[in-house]
C-alpha positions in Angstrom: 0.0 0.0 0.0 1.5 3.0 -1.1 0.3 5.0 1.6 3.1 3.2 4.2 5.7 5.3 2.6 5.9 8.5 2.8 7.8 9.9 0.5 6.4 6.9 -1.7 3.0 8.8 -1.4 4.1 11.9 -1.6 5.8 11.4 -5.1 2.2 10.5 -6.3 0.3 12.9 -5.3 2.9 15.2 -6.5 2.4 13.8 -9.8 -0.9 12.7 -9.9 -2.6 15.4 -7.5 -0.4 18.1 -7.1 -3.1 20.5 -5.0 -5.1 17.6 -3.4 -4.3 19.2 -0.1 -5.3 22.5 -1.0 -8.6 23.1 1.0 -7.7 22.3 4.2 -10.3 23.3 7.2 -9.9 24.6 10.3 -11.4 26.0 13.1 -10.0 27.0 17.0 -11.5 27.2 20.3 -10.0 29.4 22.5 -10.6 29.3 26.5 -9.7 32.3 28.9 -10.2 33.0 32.5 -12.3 36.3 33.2 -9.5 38.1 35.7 -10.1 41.1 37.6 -8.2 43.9 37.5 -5.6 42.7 40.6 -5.3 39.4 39.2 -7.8 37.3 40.9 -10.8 35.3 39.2 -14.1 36.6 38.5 -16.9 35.5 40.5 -18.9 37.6 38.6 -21.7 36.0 35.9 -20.9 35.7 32.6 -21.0 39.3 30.8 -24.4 40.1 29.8 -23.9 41.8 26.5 -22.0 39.1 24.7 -25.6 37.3 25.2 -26.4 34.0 26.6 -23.9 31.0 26.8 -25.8 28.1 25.9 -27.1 29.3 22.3 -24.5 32.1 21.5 -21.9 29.9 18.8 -18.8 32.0 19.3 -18.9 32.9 22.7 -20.0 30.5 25.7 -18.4 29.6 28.6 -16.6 26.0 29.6 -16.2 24.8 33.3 -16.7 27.9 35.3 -18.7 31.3 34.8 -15.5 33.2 34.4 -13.8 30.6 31.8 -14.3 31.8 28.3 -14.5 29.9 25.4 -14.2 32.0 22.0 -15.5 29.9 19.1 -14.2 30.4 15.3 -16.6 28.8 12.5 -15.3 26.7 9.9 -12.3 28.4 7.3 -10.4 27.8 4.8 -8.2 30.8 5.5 -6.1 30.8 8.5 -5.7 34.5 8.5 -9.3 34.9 8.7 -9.7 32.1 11.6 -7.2 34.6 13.4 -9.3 37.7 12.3 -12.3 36.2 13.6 -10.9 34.7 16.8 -9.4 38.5 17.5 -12.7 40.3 16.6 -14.4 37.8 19.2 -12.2 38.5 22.1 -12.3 42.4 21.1 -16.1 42.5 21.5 -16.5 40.4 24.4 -13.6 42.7 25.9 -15.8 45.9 25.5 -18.5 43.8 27.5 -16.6 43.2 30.6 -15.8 46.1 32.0 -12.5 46.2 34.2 -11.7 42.7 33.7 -9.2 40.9 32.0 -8.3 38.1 29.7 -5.8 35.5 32.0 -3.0 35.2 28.6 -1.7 31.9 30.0 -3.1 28.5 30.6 -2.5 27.7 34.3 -5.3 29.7 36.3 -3.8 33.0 38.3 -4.3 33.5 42.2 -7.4 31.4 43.1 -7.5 31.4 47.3 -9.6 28.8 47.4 -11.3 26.3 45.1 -15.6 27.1 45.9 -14.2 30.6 44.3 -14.9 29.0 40.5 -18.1 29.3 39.9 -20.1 26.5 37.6 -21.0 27.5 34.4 -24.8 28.7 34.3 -26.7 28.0 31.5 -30.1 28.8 32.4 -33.2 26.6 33.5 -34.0 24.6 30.6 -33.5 21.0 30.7 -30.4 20.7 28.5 -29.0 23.8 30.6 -29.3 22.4 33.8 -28.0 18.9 32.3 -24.1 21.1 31.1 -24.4 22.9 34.5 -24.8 19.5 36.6 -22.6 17.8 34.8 -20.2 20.5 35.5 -21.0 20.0 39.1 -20.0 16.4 38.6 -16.4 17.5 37.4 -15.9 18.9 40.7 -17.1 17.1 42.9 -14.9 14.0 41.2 -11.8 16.0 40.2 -12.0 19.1 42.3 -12.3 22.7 40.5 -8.9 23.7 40.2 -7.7 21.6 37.1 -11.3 22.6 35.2 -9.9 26.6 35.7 -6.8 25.5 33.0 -7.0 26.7 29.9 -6.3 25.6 26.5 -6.4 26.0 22.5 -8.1 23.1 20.8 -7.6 22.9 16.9 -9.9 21.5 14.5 -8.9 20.6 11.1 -10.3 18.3 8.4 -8.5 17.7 5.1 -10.6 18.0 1.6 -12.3 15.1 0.1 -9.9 15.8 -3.1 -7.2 14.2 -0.8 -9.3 11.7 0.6 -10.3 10.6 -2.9 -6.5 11.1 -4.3 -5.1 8.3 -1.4 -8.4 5.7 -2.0 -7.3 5.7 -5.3 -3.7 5.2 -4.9 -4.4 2.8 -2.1 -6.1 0.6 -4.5 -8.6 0.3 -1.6 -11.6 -1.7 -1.4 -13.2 -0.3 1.5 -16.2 2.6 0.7 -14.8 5.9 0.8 -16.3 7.2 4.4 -14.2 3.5 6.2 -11.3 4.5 4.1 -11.5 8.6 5.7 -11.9 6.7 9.3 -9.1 5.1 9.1 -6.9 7.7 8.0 -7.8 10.1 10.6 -7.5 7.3 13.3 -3.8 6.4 11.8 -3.3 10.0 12.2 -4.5 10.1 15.7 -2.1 7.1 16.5 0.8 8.8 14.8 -0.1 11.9 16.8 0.5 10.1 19.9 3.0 8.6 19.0 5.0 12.2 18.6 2.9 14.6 21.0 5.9 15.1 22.7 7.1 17.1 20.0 4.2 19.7 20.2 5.2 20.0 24.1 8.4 20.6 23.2 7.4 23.3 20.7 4.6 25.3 22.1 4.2 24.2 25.8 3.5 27.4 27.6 3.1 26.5 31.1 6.0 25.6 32.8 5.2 27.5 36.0 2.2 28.1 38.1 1.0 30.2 41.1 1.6 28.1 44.5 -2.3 28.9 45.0 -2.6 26.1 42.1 -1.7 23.2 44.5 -4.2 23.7 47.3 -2.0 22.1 49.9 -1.3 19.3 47.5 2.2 17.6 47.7 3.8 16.6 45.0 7.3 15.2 43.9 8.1 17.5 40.7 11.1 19.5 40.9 9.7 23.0 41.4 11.9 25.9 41.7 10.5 29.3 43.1 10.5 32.8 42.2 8.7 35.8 43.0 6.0 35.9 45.1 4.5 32.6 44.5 5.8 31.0 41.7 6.7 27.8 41.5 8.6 26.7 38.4 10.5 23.5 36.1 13.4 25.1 35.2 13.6 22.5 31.9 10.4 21.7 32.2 7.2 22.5 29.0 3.8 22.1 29.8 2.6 21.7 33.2 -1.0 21.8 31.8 -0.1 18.4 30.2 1.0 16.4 32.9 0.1 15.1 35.8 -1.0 18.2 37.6 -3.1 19.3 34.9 -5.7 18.5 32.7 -5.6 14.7 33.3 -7.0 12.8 35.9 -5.5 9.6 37.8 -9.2 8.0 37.9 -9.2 8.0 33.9 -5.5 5.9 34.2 -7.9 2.7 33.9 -10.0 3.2 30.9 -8.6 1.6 27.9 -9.9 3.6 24.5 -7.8 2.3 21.6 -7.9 3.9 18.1 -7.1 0.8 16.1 -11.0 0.9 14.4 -13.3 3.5 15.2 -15.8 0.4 16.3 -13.0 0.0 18.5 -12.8 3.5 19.7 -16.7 4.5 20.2 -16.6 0.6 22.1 -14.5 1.6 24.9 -15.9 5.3 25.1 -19.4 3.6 25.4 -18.3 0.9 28.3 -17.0 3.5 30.1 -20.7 5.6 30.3 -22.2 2.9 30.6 -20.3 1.2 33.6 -21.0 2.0 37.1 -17.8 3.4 39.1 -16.9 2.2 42.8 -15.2 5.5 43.0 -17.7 7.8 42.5 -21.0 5.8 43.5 -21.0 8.2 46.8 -21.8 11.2 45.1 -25.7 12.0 44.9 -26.7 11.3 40.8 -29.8 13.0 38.8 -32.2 10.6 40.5 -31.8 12.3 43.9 -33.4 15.5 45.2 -30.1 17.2 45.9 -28.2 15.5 42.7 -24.1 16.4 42.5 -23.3 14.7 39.3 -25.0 13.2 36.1 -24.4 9.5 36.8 -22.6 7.5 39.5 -20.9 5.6 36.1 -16.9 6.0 35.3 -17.5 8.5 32.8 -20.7 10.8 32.9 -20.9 11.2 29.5 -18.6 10.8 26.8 -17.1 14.5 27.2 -15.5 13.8 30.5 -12.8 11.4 28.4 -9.9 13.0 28.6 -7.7 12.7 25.1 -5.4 15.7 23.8 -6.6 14.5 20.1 -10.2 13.7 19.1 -11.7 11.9 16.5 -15.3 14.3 15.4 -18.6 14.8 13.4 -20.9 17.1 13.8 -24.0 15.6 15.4 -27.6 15.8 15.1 -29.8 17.5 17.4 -30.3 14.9 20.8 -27.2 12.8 18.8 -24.6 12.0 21.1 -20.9 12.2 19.8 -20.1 8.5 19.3 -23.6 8.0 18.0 -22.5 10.9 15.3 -19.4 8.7 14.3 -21.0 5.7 13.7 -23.7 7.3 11.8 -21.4 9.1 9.4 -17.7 8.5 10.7 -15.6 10.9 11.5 -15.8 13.9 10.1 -12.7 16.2 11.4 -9.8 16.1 13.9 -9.8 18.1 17.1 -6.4 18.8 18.4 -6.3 19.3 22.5 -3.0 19.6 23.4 -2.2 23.0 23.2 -1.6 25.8 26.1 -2.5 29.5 25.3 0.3 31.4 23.5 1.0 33.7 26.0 3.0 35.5 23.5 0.1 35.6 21.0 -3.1 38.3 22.0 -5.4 35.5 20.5 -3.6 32.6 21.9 -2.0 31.1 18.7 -0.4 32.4 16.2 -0.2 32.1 12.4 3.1 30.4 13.1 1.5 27.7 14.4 -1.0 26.8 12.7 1.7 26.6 9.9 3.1 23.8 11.4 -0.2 22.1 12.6 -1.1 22.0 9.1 2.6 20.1 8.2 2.6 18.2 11.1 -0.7 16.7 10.7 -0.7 15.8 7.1 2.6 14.0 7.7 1.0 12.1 10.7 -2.0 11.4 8.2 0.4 10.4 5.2 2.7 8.2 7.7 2.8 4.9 8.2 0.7 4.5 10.9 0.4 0.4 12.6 -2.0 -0.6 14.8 -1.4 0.8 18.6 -2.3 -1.6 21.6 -2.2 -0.1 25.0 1.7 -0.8 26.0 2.9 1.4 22.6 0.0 4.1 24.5 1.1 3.9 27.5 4.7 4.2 26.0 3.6 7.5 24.2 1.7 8.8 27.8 5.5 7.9 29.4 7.6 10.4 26.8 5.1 12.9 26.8 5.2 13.0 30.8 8.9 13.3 30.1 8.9 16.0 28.0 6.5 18.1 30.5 8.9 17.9 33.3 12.1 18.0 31.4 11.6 18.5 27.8 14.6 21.6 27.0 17.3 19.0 29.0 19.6 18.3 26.4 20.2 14.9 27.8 16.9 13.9 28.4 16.4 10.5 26.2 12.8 8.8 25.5 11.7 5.8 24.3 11.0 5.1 20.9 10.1 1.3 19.9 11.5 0.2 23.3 14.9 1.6 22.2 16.3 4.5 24.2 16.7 7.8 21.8 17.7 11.6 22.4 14.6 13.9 22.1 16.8 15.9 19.9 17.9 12.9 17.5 14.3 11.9 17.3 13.3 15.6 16.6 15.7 15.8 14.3 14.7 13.0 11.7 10.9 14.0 12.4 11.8 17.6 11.0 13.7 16.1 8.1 10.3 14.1 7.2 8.5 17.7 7.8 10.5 19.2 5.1 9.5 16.9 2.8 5.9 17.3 3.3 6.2 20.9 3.4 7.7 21.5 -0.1 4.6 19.4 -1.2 1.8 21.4 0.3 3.8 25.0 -0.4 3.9 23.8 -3.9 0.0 22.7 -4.0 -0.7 26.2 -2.2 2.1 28.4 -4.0 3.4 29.4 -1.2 6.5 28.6 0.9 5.8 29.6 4.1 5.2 26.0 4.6 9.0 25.1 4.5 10.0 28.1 6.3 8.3 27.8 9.3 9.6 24.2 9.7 13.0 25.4 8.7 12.4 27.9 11.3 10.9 25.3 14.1 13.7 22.9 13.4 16.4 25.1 14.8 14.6 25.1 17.9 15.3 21.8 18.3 19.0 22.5 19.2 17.9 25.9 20.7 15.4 25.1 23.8 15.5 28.6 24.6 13.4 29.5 21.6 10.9 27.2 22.1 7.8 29.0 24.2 8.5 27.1 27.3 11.9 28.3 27.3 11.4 31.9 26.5 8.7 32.1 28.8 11.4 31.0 31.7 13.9 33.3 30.3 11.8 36.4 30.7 10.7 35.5 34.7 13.9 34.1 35.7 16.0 37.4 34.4 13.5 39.9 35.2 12.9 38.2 38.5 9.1 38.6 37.9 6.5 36.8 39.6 4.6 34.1 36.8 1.3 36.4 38.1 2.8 39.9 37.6 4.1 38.5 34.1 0.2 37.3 32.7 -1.3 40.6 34.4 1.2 42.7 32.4 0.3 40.6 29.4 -2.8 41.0 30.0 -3.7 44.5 30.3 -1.5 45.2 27.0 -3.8 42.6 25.1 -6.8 44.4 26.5 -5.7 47.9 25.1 -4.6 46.2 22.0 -7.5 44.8 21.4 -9.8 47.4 22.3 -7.7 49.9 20.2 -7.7 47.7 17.2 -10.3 47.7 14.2 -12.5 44.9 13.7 -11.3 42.9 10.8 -13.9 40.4 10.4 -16.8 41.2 12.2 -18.3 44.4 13.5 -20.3 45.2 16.6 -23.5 45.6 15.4 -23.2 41.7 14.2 -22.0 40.5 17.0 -24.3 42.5 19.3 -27.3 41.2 17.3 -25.7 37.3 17.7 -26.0 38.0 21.2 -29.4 39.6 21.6 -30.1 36.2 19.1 -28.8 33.9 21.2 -31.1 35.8 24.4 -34.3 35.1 22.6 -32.9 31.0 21.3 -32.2 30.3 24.9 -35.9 31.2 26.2 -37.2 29.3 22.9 -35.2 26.1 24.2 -36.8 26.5 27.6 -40.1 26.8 26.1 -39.5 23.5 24.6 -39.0 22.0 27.3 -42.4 19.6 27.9 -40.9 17.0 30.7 -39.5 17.6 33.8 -35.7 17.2 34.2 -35.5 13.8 35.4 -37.8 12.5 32.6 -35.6 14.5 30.4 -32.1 12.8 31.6 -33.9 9.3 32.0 -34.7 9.6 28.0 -31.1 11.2 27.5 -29.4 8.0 29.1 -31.8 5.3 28.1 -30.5 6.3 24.3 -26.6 6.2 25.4 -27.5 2.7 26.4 
């Protein structure tokens, strides 16, 4: 199959479909703590001109009241993804008075945990259902690893790829089995090399001692400042085992090997009852605390820093979506706010998403079982705590390797994929901006992670003093800029929109709640 070589299949579709890839998709989801002017959390509710945050499609809210979540819609154009993600954050800006945009993604000063408020989505059924089931995440993880936030990156690539590779595959499978499997090959792929995307754009190598609540743990923390606590070689502390993770998810086994495979262990998991949790109060009690008393309470409690997706129906649940259709796109989950971007990524990045993806999808890619995942889980952990040591060594097919040897013949493979999608796009910023990544390899300091320790540890600066810096200078760039997509009156009328769709889904409403979560879980059954 010609698809197991890379450079194999890149010589075809060089010379069979030379702009196959053009048309790539993408879309971003940005979250940010609402801050108030001193640095602390918000405890106030979420800002009432940007409209209500169950209907409103751009801007809603994710675990708390004061965590943010700026929604782009589907482009072709990554310029304009970054136009609209701006023009978002610039209008909700206006809305919130003296507060702030947190720029990094490990939360700032929180005194005590019951200061996050839950989300709040209203009254109707389906907004109590996200709010308890936010309730849930606390009361089984605690409240202080839902406050991290993050950049998740959707991409799908254009069925004139899809159909170039079925037809140099010489497959016999239908067209929509053939696109599963190449996303899932290119989520295994992707696991196998996260580290890498740590390595580059891991932003949160220090935290706020407020983070750990009393917590011990064994990481090497240096301090600084105030109250920082810091890796000095360390990446992304939002990837590891102090941040979004969760010990009590070490168990589950979801494998990517078929997506049969993959919506199979996502379903046992909802649907098996937990002798951790089975304390906590469910739906069917008057004072409930959680969904379900089952491992996962629905399938968006899974913890994965890559997704397969499709869009799903209206009372669809996600797996129920993929087996209906397959998957549709690719949402990427492993990246920490730019803190040196006002948006939270940059056009840099998304650069090399684009590169690094397509080679994943074009890879070789062999069936993973759960030792070659844990495996990956191990030199990602690595790379979090001590991912710029330049003897740090991971493992890569059970054979001990330098992260910068492995990184090096991963960039060389880059190159080549590159030059094929700047020539398919007539461009060559493809091919620069790995040229330009590449040297980072042999220069930690470049990387974000290392310039982000750079600036506190010769400025002395407190990790808190830093973002609140950042932060009002993003806020009076932002306000002082021009909107480039959108304009105010749009995205004032969204939000007066999504006002009058929320009271039309709680008129809806004919059942009480428990009826309503009794017919939601007798279909995930």
């Amino acid at each position: 199959m010609i698809k197991h070589d890379l450079n194999k299949t890149l010589q075809a579709l060089s010379a069979h479909y030379p702009t196959a890839i053009n048309g790539i998709k993408r879309g971003i989801e940005r979250e940010a703590l609402r801050i108030k002017p001193n640095g602390v959390i918000s405890k106030k509710g979420h800002p009432q001109g940007v409209g209500c945050a169950l209907t409103n499609d751009h801007i809603t809210t994710d675990f708390s009241e004061s965590l943010l979540e700026f929604i782009t819609p589907v482009s072709t154009s990554p310029e304009q993804t970054l136009a609209q993600l701006k023009d978002l954050q610039k209008f909700t800006l206006s809305q919130m008075g003296d507060e702030l945009l947190w720029p990094i993604s490990m939360p700032c000063f929180i005194d005590n945990q019951d200061d996050i408020v839950l989300a709040q989505f209203g009254d109707s059924n389906i907004g109590r259902m996200k709010t308890l089931y936010r309730e849930g995440l606390k009361n089984r993880y605690g409240s202080m690893m839902q406050a991290i936030a993050g950049v998740h990156f959707n991409i799908s690539f254009p069925d004139t790829l899809w159909q170039g590779l079925h037809e140099l595959s010489d497959s016999t499978k239908d067209l929509a089995d053939f696109i599963s499997d190449g996303y899932l090959g290119l989520i295994r792929n992707f696991k196998r090399e996260l580290w890498l995307i740590s390595y580059l754009f891991g932003a949160s190598p220090a935290l706020c001692h407020s983070f750990l609540q009393g917590r011990q743990t064994e990481l090497p923390f240096k301090k600084l400042g105030k109250g920082t606590l810091y890796l000095e070689v360390g990446t992304a502390l939002r990837l590891g085992d102090l941040g979004y993770t969760n010990s009590a998810q070490s168990s589950l086994r979801v494998m990517y090997n078929s997506l049969d495979e993959y919506v199979a262990g996502l379903k046992e998991a909802i649907n098996t009852p937990s002798n951790i949790y089975n304390h906590i109060d469910d739906y069917t009690s008057e004072t409930p605390k959680q969904l379900n008393k089952n491992i996962l309470q629905i399938e968006n409690e899974f913890y994965s820093p890559i997704r397969p997706k499709r869009n799903a129906a209206s009372g669809e649940t996600p797996t129920d979506a993929l087996l209906r259709g397959g998957i549709e796109y690719i949402e990427v989950r492993a990246l920490d706010v730019n803190p040196f971007s006002e948006t939270g990524i940059d056009l840099q990045q998304i650069h090399f998403l684009d590169v690094f993806l397509t080679y994943c999808l074009l890879s070789d890619s062999p069936a993973m079982d759960w030792q070659e995942q844990s495996l990956s889980t191990k030199n990602l952990d690595a790379v979090v705590n001590e991912g710029r040591s330049p003897d740090l060594q991971l493992l890569k097919q059970g054979e001990s390797v330098s992260l910068t040897t492995w990184a090096t013949s991963i960039f060389d493979k880059l190159k080549s994929v590159a030059h094929y999608m700047d020539a398919a796009y007539g461009v060559s910023y493809y091919s620069e901006t790995v040229a330009t990544l590449a040297a980072w390899v042999s220069e930690p300091n470049k990387t974000f992670s290392g310039r982000y320790i750079d600036i506190l540890a010769n400025t002395n600066q407190d990790n808190g003093e830093f973002a609140l810096t950042l932060a009002q200078q993003y806020k009076q760039s932002h306000l002082g800029a021009d909107y480039q997509f959108y304009d105010e009156a749009f995205l004032t009328e969204q939000a007066s929109k999504s006002i009058t769709k929320e009271r039309e889904v709680k008129a809806e409403d004919n059942v009480s709640f428990t009826a309503f979560l009794d017919d939601y879980f007798a279909k995930v059954k």
